[in-house]
C-alpha positions as CSV (number, residue, x, y, z in Angstrom):
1,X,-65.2,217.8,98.9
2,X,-65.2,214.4,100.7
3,X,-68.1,213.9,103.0
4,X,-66.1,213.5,106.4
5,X,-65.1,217.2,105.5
6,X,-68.3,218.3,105.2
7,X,-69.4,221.3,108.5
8,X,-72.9,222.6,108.5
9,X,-73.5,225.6,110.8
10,X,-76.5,226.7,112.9
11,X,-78.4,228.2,109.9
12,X,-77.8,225.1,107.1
13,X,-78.4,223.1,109.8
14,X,-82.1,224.7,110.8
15,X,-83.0,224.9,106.8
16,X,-82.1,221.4,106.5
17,X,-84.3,220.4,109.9
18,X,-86.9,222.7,108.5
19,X,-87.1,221.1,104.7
20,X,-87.2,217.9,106.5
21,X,-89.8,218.1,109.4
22,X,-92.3,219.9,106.3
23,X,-91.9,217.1,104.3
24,X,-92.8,214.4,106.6
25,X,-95.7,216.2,107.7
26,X,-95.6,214.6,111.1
27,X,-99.2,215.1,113.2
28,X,-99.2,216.9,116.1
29,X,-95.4,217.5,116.3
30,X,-95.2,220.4,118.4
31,X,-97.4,218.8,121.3
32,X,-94.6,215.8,120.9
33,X,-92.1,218.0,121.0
34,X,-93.4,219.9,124.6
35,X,-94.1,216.6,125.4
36,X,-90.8,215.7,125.0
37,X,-88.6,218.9,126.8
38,X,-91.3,218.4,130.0
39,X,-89.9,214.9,130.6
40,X,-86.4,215.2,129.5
41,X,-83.7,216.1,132.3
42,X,-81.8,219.6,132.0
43,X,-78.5,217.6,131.6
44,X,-79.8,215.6,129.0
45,X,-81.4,218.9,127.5
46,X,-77.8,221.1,128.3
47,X,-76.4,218.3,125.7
48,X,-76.0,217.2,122.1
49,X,-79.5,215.5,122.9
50,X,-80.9,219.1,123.7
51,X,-79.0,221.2,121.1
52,X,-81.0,218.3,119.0
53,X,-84.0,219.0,120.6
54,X,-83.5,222.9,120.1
55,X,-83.2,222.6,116.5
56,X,-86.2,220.6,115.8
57,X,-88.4,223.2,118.0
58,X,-86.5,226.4,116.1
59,X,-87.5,224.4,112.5
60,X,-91.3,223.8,113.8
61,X,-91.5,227.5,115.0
62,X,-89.9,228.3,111.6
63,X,-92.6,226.4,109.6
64,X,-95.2,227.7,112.1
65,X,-94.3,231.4,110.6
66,X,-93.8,230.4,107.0
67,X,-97.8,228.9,107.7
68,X,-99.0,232.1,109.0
69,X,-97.8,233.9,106.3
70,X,-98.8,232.0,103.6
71,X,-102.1,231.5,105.4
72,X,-102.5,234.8,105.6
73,X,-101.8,236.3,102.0
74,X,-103.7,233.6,100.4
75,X,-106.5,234.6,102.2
76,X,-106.2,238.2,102.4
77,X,-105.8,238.2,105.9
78,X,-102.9,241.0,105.7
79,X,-104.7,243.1,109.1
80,X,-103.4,239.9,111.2
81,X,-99.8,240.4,111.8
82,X,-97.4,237.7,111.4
83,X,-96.3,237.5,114.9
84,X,-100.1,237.6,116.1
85,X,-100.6,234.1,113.9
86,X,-97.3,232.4,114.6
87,X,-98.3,233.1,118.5
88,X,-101.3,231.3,117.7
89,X,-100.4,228.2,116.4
90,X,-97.7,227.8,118.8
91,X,-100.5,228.3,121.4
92,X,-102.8,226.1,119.8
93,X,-100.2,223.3,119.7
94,X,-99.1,224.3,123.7
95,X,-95.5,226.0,123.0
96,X,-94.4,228.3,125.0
97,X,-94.9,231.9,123.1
């Protein structure tokens, strides 16, 4: 299949953002990230810009669960629920939970 044919939905689209974001390993992304949506304008966010923008915060909260629960069976930490940790590190990095 030729490349211009190529369509990615929602979900390959996340994976992809996810696979990529973990690999960089960028510091601090999710306080760049709510830095970011607090001083972009709701038109720009209601846009391609924002459905951007929505996909990168969906792949950081996905890696932010993946973290907890990896985190959390390597260490036998299996009393801590997963949503208990993901709200965590989303707090510690100042997301909105």
């Amino acid at each position: 299949m030729p490349a211009e044919n190529l369509i990615l939905d929602a979900d390959q689209m996340l994976s992809i953002m996810t696979f990529a974001i973990g690999k960089a390993a960028v510091m601090d992304l999710p306080g760049h990230l709510k830095l970011v949506m607090e001083f972009t304008s709701q038109e720009v966010q209601g846009g391609k810009v924002g459905q951007a923008l929505f996909t990168v915060r969906a792949a950081v909260e996905n890696l932010a669960e993946n973290v907890s629960l990896a985190s959390s069976s390597k260490f036998g930490l299996r009393s801590i629920s997963k949503e208990n940790m993901r709200q965590r590190f989303l707090q510690t990095f100042g997301m909105a939970v």
